[in-house]
DRENDO-1510 file (C-alpha; in Angstrom, 1 decimal, always signed):
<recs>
REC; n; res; u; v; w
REC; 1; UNK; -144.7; -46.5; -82.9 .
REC; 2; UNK; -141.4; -45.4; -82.1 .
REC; 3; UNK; -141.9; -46.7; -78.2 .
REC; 4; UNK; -143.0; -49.6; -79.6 .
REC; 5; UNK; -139.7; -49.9; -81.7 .
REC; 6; UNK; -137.6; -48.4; -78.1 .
REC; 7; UNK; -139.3; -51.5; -76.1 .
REC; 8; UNK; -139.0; -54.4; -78.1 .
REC; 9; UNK; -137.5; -57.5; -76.9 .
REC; 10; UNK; -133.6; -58.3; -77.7 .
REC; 11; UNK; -133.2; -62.0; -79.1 .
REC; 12; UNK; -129.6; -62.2; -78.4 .
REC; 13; UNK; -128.3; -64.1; -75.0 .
REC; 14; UNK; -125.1; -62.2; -74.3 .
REC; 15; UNK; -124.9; -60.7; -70.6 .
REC; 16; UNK; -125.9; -57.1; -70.3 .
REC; 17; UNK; -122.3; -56.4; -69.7 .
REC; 18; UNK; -120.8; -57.5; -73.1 .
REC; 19; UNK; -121.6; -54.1; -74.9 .
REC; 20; UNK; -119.6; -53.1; -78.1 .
REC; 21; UNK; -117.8; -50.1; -78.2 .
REC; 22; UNK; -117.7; -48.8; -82.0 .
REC; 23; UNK; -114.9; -46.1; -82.7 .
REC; 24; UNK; -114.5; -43.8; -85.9 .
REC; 25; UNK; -113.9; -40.3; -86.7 .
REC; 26; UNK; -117.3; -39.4; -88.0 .
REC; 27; UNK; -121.4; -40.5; -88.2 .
REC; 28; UNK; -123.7; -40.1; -91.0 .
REC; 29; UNK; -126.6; -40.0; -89.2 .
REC; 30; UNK; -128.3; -36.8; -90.5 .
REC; 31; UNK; -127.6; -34.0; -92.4 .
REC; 32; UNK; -128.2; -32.0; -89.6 .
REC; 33; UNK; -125.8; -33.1; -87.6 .
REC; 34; UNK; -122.6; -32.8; -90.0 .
REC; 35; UNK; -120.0; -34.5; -88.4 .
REC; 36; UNK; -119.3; -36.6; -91.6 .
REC; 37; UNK; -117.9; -36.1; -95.1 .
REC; 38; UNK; -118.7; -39.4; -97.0 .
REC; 39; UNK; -118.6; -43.1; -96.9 .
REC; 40; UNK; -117.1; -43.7; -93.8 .
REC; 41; UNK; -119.4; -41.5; -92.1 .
REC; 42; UNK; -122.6; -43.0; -93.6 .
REC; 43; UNK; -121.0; -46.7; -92.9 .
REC; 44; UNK; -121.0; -45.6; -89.3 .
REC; 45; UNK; -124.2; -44.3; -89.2 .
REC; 46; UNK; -125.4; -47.4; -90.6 .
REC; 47; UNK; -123.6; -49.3; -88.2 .
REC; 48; UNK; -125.3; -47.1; -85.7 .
REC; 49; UNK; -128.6; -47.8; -87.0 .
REC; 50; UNK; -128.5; -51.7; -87.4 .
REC; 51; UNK; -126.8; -52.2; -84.2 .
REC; 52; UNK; -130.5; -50.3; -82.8 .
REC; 53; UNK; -132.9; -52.4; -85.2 .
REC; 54; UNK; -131.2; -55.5; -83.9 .
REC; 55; UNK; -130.8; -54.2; -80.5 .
REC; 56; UNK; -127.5; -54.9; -80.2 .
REC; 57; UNK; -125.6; -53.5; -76.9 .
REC; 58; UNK; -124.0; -50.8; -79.0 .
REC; 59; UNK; -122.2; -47.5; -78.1 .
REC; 60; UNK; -121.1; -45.6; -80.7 .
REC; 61; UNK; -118.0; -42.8; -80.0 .
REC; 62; UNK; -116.8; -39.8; -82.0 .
REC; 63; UNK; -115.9; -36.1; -82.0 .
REC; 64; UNK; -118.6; -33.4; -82.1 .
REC; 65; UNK; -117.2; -31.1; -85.2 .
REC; 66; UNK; -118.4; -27.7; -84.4 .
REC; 67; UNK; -117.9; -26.8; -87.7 .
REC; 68; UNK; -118.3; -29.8; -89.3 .
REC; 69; UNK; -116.9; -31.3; -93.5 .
REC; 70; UNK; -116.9; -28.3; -95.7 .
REC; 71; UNK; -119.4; -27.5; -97.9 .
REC; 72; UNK; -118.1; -26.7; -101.9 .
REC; 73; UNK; -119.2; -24.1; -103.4 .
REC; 74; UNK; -117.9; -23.0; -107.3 .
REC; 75; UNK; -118.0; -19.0; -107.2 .
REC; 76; UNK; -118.7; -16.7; -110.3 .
REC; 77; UNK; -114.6; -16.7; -111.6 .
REC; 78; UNK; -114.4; -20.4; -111.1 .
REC; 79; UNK; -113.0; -21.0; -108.0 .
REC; 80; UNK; -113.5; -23.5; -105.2 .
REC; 81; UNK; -114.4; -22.0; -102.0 .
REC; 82; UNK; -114.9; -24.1; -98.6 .
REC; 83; UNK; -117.7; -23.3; -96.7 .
REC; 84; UNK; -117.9; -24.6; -92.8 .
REC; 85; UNK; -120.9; -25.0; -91.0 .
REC; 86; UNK; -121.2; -23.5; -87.6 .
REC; 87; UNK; -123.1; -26.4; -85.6 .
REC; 88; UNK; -124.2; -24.8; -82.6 .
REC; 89; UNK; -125.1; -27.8; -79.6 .
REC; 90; UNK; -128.0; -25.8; -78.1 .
REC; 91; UNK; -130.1; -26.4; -81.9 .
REC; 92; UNK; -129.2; -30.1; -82.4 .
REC; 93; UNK; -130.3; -32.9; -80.9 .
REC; 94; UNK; -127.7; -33.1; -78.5 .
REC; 95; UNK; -127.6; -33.8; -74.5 .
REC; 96; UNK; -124.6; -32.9; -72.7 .
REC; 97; UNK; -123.9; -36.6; -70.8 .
REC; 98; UNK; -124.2; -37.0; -67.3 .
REC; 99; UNK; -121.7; -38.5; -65.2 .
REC; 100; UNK; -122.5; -40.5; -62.0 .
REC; 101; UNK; -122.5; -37.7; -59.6 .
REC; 102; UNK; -124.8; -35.7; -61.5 .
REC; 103; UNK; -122.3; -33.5; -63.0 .
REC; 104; UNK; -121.7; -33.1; -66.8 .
REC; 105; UNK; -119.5; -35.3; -68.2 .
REC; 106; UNK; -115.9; -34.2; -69.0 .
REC; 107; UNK; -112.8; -36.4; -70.1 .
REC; 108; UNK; -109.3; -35.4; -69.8 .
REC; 109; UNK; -106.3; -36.5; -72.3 .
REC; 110; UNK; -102.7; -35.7; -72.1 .
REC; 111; UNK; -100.8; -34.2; -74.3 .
REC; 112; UNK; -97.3; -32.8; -74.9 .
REC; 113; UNK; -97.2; -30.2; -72.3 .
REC; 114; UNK; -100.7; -29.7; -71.4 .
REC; 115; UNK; -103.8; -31.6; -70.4 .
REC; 116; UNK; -107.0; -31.0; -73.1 .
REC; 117; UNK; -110.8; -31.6; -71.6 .
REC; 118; UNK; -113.8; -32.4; -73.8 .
REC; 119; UNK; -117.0; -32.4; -73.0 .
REC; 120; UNK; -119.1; -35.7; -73.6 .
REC; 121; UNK; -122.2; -35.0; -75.5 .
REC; 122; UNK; -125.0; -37.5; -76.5 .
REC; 123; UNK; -126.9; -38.3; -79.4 .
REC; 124; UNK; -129.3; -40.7; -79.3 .
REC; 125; UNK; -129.6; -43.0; -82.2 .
REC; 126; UNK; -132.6; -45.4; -81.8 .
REC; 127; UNK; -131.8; -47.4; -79.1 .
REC; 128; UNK; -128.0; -46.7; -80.1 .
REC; 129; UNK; -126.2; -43.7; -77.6 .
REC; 130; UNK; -123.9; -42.1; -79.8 .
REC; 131; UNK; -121.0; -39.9; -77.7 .
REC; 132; UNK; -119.7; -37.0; -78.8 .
REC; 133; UNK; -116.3; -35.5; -77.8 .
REC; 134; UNK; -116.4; -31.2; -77.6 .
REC; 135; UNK; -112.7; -29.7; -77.0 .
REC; 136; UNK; -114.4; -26.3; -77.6 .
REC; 137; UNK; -114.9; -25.8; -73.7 .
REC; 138; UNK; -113.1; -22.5; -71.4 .
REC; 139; UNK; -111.3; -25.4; -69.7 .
REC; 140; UNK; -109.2; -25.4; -72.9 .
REC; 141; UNK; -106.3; -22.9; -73.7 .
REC; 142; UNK; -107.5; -21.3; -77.5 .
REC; 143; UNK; -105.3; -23.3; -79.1 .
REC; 144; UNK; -106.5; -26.7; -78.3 .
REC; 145; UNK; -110.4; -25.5; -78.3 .
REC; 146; UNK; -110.2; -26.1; -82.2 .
REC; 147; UNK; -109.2; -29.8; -82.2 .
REC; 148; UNK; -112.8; -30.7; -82.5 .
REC; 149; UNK; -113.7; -27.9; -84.7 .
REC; 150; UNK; -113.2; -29.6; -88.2 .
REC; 151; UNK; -113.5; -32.8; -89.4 .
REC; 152; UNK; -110.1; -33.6; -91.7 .
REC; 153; UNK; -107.5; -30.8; -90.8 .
REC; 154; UNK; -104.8; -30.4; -92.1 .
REC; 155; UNK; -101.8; -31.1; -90.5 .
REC; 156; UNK; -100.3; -34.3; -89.0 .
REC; 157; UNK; -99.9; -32.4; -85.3 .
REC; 158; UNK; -103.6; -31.6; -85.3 .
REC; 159; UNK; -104.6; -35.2; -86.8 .
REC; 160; UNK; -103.1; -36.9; -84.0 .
REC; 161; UNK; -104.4; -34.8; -81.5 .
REC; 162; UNK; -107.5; -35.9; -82.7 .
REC; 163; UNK; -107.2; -39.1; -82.9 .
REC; 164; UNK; -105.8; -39.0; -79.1 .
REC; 165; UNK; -108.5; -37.2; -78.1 .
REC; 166; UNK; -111.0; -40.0; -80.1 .
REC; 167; UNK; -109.4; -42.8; -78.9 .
REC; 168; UNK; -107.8; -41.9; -75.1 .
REC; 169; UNK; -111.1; -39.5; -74.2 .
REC; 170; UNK; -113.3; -42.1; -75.9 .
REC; 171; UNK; -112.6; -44.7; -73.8 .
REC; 172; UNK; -112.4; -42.7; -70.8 .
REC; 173; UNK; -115.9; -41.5; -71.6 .
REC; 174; UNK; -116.8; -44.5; -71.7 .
REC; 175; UNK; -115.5; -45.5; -68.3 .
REC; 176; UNK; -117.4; -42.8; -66.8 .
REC; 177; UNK; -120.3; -43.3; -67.8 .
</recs>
């Protein structure tokens, strides 16, 4: 049934070259995979989604939040505690992308002082490839592994570093590829 669903015809006329590049800062799709805290998130996942029923040329681009939105959790005294997931790529429906020589596929962004890589992962969402941006990789110095690590820092510095890395990487991934 779900072949069926991959196969299906598309009914709209555009060339196979006008393909829509959606942009956001995190995807609802699963619980699993918790790169999302809320309403934005679940709005992109639906976007995600709809853009596969309708088999619409549709590439989705975020960051891969290794440790994800917090969890809260209320201990015995009262008081809120913030608990991370650790997502680990090897146990979630992840492929690492593939650039056109066969490598894996790696994006660079400057920044002040220093160059940060990210690794291009993919999720595959329907019909709908959904690309993931990883700056935990050794290419990194420590201090720039973390950009990708939570979703919502705190802190303008890092929040722009993420939305750099989003935005600049993103469409380089997509060049790429």
């Amino acid at each position: 049934k779900f072949q069926k669903y991959l196969q299906g015809e598309r009914w709209y006329k555009d060339g196979d070259r006008d393909v829509i590049a959606y942009f956001s800062m995190e995807y609802g799709i699963h619980q699993t995979l918790a790169v999302y805290s809320g309403g934005l998130g679940v709005l992109s996942g639906d976007h995600c989604k709809s853009a596969s029923d309708l088999r619409r040329p549709f590439v989705a681009v975020g960051l891969a939040y290794r440790r994800g939105y917090f969890q809260q959790a209320i201990d015995a005294d009262g008081h809120q505690n913030h608990n991370y997931f650790n997502l680990d790529p090897a146990r979630l429906p992840l492929l690492r992308a593939i650039d056109p020589t066969g490598e894996p596929a790696m994006v660079s962004v400057e920044l002040p002082g220093r160059t940060v890589h990210a690794a291009v992962w993919v999720v595959q969402v329907g019909r709908v490839p959904l690309l993931l941006l990883d700056t935990d990789v050794p290419e990194n110095a420590e201090s720039d592994r973390p950009i990708s690590h939570i979703l919502y820092v705190r802190g303008r510095e890092m929040r722009l570093h993420q939305e750099l890395i989003l935005g600049v990487g993103g469409v380089r991934a997509l060049r790429k590829l």
